[in-house]
C-alpha positions in Angstrom: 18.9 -12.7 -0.3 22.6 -13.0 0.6 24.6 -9.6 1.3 26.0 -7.6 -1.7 23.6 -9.7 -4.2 21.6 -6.5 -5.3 22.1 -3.0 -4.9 19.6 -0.1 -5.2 19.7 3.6 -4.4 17.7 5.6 -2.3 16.9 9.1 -3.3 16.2 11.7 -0.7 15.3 15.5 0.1 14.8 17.3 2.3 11.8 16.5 4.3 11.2 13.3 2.9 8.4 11.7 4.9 10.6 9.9 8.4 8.9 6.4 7.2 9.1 6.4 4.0 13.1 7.4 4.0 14.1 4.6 6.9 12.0 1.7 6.4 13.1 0.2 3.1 17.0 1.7 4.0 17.4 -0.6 6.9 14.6 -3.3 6.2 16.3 -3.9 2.8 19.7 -3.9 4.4 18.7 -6.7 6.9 17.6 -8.9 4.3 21.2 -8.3 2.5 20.6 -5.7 0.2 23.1 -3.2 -0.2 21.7 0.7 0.3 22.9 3.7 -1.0 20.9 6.9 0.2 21.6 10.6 -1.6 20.3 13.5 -1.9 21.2 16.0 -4.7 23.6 18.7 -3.4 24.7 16.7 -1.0 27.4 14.6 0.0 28.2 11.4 2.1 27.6 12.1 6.4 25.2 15.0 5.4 21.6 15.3 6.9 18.2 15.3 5.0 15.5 16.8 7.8 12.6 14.6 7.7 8.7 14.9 8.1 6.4 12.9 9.8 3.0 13.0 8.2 -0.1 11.7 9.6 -3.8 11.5 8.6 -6.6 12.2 11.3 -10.1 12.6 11.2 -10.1 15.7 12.9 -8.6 17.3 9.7 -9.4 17.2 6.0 -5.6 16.6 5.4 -2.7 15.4 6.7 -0.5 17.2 9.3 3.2 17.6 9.6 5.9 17.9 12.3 9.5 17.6 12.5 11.0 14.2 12.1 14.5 12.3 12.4 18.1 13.4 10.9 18.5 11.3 8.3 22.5 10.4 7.8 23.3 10.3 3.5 25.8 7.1 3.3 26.6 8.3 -0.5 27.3 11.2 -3.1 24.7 12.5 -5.5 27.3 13.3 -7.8 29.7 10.2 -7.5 26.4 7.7 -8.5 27.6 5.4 -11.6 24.0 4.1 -12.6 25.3 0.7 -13.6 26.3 -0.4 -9.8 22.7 -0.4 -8.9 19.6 -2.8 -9.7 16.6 -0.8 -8.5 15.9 2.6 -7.5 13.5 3.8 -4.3 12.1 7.2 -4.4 10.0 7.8 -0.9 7.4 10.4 -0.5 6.7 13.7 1.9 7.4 17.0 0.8 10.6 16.5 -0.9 9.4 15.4 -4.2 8.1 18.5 -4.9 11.3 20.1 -5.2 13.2 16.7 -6.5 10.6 17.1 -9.4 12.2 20.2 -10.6 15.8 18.6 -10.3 17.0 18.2 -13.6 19.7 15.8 -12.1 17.5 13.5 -10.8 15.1 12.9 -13.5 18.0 12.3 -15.9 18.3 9.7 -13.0 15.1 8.3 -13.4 15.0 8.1 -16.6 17.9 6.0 -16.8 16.1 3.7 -14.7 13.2 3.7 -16.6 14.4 3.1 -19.7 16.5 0.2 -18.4 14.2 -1.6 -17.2 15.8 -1.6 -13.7 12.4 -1.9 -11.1 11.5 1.9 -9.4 9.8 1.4 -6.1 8.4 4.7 -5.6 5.4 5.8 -2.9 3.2 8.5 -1.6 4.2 11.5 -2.8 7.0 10.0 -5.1 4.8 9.8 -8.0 5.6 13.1 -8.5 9.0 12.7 -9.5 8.5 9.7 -11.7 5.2 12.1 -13.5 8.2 14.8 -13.5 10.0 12.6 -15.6 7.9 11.0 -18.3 8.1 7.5 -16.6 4.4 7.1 -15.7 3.1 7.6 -19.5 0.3 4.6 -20.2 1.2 2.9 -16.7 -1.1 2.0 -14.0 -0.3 3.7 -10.9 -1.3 4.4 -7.5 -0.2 7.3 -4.5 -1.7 9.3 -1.8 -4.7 10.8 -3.7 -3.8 14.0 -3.8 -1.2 13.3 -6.2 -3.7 11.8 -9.0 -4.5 14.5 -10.7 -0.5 15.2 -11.6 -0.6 11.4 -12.4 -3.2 11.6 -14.9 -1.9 14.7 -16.7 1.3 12.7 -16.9 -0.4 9.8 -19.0 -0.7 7.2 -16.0 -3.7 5.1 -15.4 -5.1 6.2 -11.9 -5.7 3.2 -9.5 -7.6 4.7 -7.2 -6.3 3.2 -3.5 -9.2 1.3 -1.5 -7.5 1.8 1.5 -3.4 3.5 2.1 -2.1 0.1 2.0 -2.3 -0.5 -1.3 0.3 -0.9 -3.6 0.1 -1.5 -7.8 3.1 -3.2 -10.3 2.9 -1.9 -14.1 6.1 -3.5 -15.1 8.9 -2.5 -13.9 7.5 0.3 -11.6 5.9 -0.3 -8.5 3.7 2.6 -6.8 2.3 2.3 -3.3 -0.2 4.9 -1.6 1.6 5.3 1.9 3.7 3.7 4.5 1.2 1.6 5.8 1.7 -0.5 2.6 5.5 -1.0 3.3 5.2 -4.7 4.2 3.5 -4.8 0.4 5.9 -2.4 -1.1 8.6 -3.9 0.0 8.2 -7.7 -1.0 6.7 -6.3 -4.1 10.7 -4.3 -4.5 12.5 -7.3 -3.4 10.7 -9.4 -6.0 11.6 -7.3 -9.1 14.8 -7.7 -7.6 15.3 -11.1 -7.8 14.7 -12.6 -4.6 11.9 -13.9 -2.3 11.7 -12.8 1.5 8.3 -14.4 1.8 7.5 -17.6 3.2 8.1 -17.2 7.2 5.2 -18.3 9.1 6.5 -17.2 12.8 4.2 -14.9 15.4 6.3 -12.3 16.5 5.1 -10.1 19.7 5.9 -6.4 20.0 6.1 -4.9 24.0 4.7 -1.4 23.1 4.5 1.9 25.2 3.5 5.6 25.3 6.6 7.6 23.7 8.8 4.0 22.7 11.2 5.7 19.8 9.6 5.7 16.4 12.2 4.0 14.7 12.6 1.3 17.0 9.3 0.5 16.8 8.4 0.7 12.9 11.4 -0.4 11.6 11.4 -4.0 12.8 7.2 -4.1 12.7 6.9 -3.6 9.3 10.2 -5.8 8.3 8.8 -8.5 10.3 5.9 -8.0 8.0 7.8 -8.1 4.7 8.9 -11.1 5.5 5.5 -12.9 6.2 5.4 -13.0 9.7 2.6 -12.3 12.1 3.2 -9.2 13.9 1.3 -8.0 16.7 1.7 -4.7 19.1 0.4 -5.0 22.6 0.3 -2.0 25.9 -0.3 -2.9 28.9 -3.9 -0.7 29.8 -4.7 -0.4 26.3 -6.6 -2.7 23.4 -6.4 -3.6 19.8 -7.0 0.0 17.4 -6.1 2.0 20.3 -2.8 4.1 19.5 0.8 5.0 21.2 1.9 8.3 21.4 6.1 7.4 20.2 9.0 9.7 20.3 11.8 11.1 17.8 15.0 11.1 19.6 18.5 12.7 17.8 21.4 13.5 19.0 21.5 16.8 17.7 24.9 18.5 19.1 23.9 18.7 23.2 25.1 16.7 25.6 22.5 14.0 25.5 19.8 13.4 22.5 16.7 15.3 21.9 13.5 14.6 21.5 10.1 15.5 19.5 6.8 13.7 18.9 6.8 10.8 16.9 4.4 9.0 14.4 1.3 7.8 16.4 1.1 3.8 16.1 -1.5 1.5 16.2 -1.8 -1.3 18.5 -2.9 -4.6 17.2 -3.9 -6.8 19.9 -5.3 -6.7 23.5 -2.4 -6.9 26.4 -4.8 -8.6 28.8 -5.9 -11.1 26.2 -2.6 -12.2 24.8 -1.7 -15.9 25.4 2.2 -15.8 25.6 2.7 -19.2 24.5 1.5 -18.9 20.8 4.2 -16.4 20.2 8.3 -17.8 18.9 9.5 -14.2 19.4 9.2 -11.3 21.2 11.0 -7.3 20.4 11.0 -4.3 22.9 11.4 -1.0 21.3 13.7 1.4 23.6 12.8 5.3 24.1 11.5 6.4 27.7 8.3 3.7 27.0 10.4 1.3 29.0 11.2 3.5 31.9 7.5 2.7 33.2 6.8 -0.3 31.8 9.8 -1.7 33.8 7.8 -1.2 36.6 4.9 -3.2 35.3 4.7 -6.6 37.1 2.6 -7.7 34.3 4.8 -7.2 31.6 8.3 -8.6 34.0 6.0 -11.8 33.9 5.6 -11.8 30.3 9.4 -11.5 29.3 10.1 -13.9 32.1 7.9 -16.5 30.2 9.7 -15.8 27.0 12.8 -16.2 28.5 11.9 -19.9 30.3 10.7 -20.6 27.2 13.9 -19.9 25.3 12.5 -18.3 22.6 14.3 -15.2 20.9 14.2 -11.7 22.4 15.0 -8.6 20.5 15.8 -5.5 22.8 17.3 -2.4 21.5 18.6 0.8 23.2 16.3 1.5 26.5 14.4 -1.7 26.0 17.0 -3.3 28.0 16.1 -2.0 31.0 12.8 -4.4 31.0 15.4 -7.0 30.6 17.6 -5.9 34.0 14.1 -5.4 35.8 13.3 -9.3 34.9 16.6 -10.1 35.9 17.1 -12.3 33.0 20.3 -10.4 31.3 22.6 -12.3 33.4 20.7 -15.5 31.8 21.3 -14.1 28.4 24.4 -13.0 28.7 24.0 -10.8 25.9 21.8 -8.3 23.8 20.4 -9.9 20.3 20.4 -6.8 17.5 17.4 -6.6 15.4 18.5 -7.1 12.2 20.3 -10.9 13.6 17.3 -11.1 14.8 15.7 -10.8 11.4 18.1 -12.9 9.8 17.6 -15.6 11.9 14.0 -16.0 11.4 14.9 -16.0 7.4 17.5 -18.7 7.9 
């Protein structure tokens, strides 16, 4: 989709689930849609605190910890409806209160009886129950939400695994963030456009306590957009997890930081065969400090780089880049979403 083509809103509380808030803002935004995110009683430059939830089997229901700031770029109160093509509610504890906004599910409404296609996910359902929108539609969301669903009129999809995702129309419902790569082709879509179709084997350069942003952000985009994506440690296989970190700058003299999502590796480190790979990212936070270190992994950029395939680096990932002693090859640091954009084009 070429920039400014579509523009959709993003609506946000506080505590709005870290994933579910960032994801579609900057995965939708590298594919060239235009993203405002608001929050009701709040203006432009403000902060929504966000949550970061995760399921384990050590407890009969998710936990929660402190997330990322999350920077509004809009005004609640200066929306005009008509500028925007599709609306994106996320989940986490914020819908609970959103649900009671009567602001926002004038809002929703509007969208809803337009036409205009509502992504919504998790705990989003809420809202759109909240505001009469699910009546006679098939929908799905983290389970614990189906019983408000069904006293609202929906048709419960019950979710085989938290990847899934259902359309009824113009509303599309998805059951967590591990669907985003679904959810968000399935948005883009009812948009208009078509991200699909890219058929390139990306490599991600994962470590214990990489930032969480860094990491998800461009995983699950790559996703969206058809690609296959894997996540590889050195010292660790396919299924087993890294630990990642939130980092903010939060008013000190040097950002802060608090435990991130855990994330699932994808492939085996000591397995991988470089050479079937076009592309390879590396996430920043303190994961490259060690993995610098790592004569392994120096050999693995280092074949990337004679091969002259694309590398994506962001914030501390550099620093596996100076100990390969290939930035003064490159000559420059590639951002992630021309990265993106030139594996669409």
């Amino acid at each position: 989709m070429a920039k400014g083509e579509r523009r959709v809103l993003l609506v946000l509380g506080d505590y709005v689930e870290d994933y579910e808030a960032m994801v579609p803002f900057q995965a939708l935004q590298a594919y060239g849609v235009s993203v405002d995110a608001v929050c009701p009683g709040k203006k432009a430059g403000d902060i929504c605190r966000t949550a970061i939830h995760q399921l384990s089997p050590a407890h009969q229901t998710y936990s929660e910890s402190r997330g990322h700031n999350f920077a509004l770029n809009a005004t609640f109160d200066d929306i005009e409806f008509n500028k925007y093509d599709g609306l994106i509610i996320p989940g986490g504890r914020a819908p609970e209160y959103l649900a009671l906004d009567a602001s926002v599910l004038e809002l929703v409404r509007k969208f809803s009886d337009s036409g205009k296609p509502i992504a919504s996910i998790c705990h989003g359902q809420l809202v759109l129950a909240a505001a009469g929108s699910v009546k006679g539609r098939k929908c799905t969301a983290f389970p614990a939400v189906r019983p408000v669903l069904v006293a609202a009129g929906a048709y419960w999809v019950e979710p085989e695994t938290m990847l899934a995702c259902v359309v009824d129309g113009n509303i599309i419902t998805g059951a967590t963030y591990e669907g985003h790569p679904e959810f968000i082709r399935l948005f883009v879509k009812a948009l208009g456009g078509n991200i699909t179709g890219s058929d390139r084997r990306i490599l991600f350069l994962c470590g214990d306590f990489m930032e969480d942003y860094e990491v998800i952000v461009p995983f699950q985009s790559l996703q969206a957009l058809g690609c296959h994506v894997d996540a590889v440690c050195p010292k660790k296989k396919a299924g087993e997890i890294c630990a990642t970190a939130v980092h903010d700058f939060e008013g000190d003299q040097t950002y802060s930081e608090k435990p991130g999502h855990n994330f699932t590796l994808t492939a085996d480190f000591e397995a991988l065969d470089v050479s079937s790979y076009n592309a390879l990212v590396i996430p920043g936070g303190r994961a490259p400090e060690y993995l610098a270190l790592d004569e392994k992994v120096i050999a693995l950029v280092k074949q990337i780089v004679e091969a002259r395939k694309p590398i994506a680096s962001i914030c501390h990932g550099q620093q596996i880049l100076a100990a390969a002693g290939v930035l003064q090859v490159l000559g420059r640091v590639g951002s992630i979403i021309n990265f993106v954009r030139g594996l669409i084009y």
